[in-house]
C-alpha positions as CSV (number, residue, x, y, z in Angstrom):
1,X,0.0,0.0,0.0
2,X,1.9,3.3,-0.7
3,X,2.0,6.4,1.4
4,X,-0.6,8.2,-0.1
5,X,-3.4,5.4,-0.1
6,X,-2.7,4.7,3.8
7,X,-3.0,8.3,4.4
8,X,-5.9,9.0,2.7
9,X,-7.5,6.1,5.0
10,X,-6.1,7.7,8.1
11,X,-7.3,11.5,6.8
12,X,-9.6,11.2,4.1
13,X,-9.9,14.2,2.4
14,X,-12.8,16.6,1.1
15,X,-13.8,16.1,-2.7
16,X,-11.0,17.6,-5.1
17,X,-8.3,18.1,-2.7
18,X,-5.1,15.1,-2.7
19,X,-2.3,14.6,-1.0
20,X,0.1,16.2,-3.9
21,X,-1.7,19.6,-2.9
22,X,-1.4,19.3,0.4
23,X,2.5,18.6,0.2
24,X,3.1,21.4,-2.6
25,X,0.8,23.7,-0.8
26,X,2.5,27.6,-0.4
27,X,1.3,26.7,3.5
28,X,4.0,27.9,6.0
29,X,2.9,24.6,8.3
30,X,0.2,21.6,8.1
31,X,-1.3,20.2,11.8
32,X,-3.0,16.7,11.9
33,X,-5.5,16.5,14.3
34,X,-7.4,13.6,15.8
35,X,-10.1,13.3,18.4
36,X,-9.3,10.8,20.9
37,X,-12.4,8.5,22.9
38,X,-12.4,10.0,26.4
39,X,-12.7,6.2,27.4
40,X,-9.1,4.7,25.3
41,X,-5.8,4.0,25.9
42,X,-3.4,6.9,27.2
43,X,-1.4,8.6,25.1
44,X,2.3,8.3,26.2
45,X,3.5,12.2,27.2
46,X,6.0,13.3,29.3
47,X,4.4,14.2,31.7
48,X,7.7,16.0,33.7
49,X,8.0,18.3,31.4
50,X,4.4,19.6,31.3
51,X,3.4,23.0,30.0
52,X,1.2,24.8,32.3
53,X,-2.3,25.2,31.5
54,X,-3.1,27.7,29.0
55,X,-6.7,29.4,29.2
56,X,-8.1,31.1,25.6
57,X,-10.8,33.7,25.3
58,X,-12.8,34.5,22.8
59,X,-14.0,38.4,22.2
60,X,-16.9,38.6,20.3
61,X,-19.5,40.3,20.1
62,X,-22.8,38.9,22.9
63,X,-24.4,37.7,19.9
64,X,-21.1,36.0,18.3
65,X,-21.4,38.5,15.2
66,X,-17.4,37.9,14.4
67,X,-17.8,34.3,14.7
68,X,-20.9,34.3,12.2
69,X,-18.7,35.9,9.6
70,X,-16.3,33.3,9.8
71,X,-13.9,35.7,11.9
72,X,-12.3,34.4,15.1
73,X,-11.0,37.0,18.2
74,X,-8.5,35.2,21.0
75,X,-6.4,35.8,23.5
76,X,-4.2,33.1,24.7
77,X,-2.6,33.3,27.9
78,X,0.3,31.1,27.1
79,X,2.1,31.6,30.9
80,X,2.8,34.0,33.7
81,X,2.5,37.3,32.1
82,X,2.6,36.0,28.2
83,X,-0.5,36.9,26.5
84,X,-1.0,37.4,22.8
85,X,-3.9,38.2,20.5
86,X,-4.4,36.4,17.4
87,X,-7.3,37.7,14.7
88,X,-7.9,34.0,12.8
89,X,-10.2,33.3,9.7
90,X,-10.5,30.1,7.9
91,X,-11.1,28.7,4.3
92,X,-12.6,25.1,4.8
93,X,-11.8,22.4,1.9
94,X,-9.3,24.3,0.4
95,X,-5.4,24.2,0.1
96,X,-4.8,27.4,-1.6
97,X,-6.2,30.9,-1.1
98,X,-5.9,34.0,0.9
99,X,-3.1,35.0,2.5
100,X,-3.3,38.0,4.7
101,X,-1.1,40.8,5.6
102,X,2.7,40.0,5.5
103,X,3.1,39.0,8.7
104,X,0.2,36.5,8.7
105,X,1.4,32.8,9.1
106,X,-1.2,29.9,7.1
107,X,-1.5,26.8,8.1
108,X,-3.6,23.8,6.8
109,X,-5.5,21.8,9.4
110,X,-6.1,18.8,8.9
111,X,-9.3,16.3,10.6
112,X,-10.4,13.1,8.7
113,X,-12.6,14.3,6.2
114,X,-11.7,18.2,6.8
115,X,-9.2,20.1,5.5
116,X,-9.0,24.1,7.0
117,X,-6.9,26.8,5.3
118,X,-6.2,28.9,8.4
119,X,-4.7,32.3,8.2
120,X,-4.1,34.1,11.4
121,X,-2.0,37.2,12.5
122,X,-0.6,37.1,15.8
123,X,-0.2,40.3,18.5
124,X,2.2,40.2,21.4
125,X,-0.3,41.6,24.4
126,X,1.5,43.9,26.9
127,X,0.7,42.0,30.3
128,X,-0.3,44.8,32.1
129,X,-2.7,45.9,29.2
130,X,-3.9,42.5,29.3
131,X,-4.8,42.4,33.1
132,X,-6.2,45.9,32.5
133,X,-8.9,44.7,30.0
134,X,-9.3,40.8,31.2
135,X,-9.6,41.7,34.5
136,X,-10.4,45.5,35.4
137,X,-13.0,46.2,32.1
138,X,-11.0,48.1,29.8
139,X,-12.1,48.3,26.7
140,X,-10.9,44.5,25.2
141,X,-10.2,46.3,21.7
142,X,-7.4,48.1,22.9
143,X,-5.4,45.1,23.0
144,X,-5.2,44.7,18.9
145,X,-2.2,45.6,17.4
146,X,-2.2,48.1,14.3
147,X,-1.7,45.3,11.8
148,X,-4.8,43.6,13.2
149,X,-6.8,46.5,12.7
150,X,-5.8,47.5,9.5
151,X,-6.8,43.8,8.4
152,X,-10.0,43.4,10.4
153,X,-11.6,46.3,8.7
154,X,-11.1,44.4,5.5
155,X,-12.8,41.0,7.0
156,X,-15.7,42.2,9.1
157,X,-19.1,42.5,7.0
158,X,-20.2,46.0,5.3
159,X,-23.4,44.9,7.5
160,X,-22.1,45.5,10.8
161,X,-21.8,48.7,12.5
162,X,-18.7,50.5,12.3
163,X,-18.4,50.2,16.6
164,X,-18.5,46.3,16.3
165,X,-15.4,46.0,18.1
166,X,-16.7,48.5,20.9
167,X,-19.1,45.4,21.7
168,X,-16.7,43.2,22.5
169,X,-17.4,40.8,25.6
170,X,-15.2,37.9,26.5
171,X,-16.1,34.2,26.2
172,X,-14.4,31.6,27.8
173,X,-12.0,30.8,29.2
174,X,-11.5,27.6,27.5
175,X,-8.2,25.7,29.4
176,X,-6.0,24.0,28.3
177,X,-3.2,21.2,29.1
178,X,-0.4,20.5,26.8
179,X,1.9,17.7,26.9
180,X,4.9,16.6,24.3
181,X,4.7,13.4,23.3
182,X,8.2,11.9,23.5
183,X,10.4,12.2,20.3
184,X,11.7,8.2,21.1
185,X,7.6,7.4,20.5
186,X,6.7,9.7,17.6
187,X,10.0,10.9,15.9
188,X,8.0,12.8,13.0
189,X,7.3,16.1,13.5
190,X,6.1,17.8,16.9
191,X,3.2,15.8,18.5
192,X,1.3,17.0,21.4
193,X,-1.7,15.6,23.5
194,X,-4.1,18.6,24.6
195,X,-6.7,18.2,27.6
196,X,-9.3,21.0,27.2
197,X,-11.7,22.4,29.4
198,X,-14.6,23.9,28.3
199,X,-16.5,26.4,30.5
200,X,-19.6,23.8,30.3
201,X,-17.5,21.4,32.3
202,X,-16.9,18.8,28.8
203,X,-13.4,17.6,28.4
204,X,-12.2,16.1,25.3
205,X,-8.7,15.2,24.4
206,X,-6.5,15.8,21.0
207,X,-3.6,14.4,19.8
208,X,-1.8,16.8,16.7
209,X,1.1,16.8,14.8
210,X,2.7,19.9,13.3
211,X,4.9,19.7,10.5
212,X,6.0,20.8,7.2
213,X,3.4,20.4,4.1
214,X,6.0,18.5,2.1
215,X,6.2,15.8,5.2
216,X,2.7,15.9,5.6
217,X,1.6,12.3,3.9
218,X,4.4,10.3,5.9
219,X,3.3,11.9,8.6
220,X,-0.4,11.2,8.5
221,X,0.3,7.5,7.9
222,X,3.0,7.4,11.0
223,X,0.1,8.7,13.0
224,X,-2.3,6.2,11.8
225,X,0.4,3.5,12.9
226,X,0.7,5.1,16.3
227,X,-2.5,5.2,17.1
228,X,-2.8,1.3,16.4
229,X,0.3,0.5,17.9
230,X,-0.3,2.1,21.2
231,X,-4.1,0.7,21.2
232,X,-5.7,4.4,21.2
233,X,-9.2,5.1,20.1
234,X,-10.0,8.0,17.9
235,X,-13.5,9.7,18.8
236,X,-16.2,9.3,16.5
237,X,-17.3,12.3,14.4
238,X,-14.3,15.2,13.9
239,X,-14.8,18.9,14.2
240,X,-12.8,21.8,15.9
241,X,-12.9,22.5,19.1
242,X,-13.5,26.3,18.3
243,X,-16.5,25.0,16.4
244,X,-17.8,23.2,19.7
245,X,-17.1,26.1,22.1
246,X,-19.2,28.3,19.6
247,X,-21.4,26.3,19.8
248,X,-21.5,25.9,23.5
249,X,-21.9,30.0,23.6
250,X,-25.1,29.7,21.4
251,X,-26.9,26.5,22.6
252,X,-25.9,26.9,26.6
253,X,-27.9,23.5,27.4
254,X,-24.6,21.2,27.2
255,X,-27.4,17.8,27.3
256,X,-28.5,19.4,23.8
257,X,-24.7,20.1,22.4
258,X,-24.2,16.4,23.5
259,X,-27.7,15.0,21.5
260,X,-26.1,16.7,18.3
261,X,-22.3,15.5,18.7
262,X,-21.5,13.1,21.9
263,X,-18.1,12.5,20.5
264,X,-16.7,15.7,18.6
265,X,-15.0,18.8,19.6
């Protein structure tokens, strides 16, 4: 069975897109992501060198106006005083495509049977500015950088009012849990097993592998084998978890999030 054909079972792809585009693709980075069964096997992780929880927010509007126009607002709170802002917008089913401003970084994510062309432009947040609107209610706009600006008035709908971002609330936090998966279990890439947290009290747990778009076929089909190898279940049914926590925000009854998808994020 060649490369392709075992990763193609492992990450089937949407209609029109193969694995020659996704290894030629002018991407900067691709990440496959898989959905683990809360109930499985554990993932090996060393677990010494844990990175400390991380807790994302996402400023929206109450009504989740950004989010409806495919437009994603978060602030990451990667560590004692390291925060950073990233404005985030996604073409799903496609390898090639926008771009951004220059200092934009595009990845391709990868589920089985999704593919996600993710542009995002990333803002260093000044901690104390970060406390000031997180915390004390300063106005949660202030914490986009120029670029961002400059690039959000060129993705927000002509139908929303010009003061969209004065109506920015925070959602979340969404937490987090990182852990490295050993390089002497996975040698390909970078692999990482996330715990998250969402505000509703649901956990679910990924397992994802960043790596270049030319090494993105072996690596698909080394996960596939790791995943047998260490007896670990993938969930069934795939989306992101920023798709569930939207979600979450607009359907608040978790028993009726879980009746629509009891094993995806």
């Amino acid at each position: 069975m060649g490369e392709r054909t075992a990763a193609a079972e492992a990450f089937p792809l949407p209609s029109g897109v193969d694995w020659r585009g996704v290894a030629g693709s002018d991407a900067d980075s691709v990440e496959l992501k898989m959905l683990l069964d809360a109930s499985g096997e554990p993932v090996p992780v060393t677990r010494r060198r844990r990175r400390g929880a991380r807790r994302v927010y996402l400023l929206d509007t109450p009504d989740l106006d950004l989010c409806s126009a495919g437009v994603h607002l978060r602030v990451r709170r990667r560590g004692p005083d390291r925060y950073d802002l990233v404005v985030r917008v996604r073409d799903a089913g496609r390898v090639d495509g926008r771009r951004g401003p220059v200092d934009a970084r595009v990845e391709l994510d990868m589920l089985p049977g999704t593919l996600l062309r993710t542009t995002e432009l990333r803002h260093v947040v000044d901690p104390a500015l970060a406390a000031a609107c997180l915390e004390n209610g300063a106005p949660l706009a202030r914490m986009l950088g120029p670029e961002q600006r400059e690039w959000l008035r060129t993705l927000v709908p002509a139908d929303l009012p010009a003061t969209v971002l004065d109506d920015l609330v925070l959602h979340g936090p969404l937490t987090t849990h990182r852990y490295r998966v050993p390089r002497d279990r996975f040698a390909l890439g970078r692999a990482f097993l996330e715990h998250c947290h969402y505000p509703s009290g649901r956990e679910l747990r990924e397992l994802s592998v960043k790596c270049r778009p030319a090494d993105a076929p072996g690596v698909a089909v080394a996960l596939a084998r790791f995943l047998v190898d260490h007896r670990i279940r993938p969930a069934v049914g795939h989306r992101t978890k920023t798709a569930l926590w939207i979600e979450e925000i607009r359907v608040p009854d978790r028993s009726a999030i879980d009746e629509r998808a009891p094993e995806s994020s």
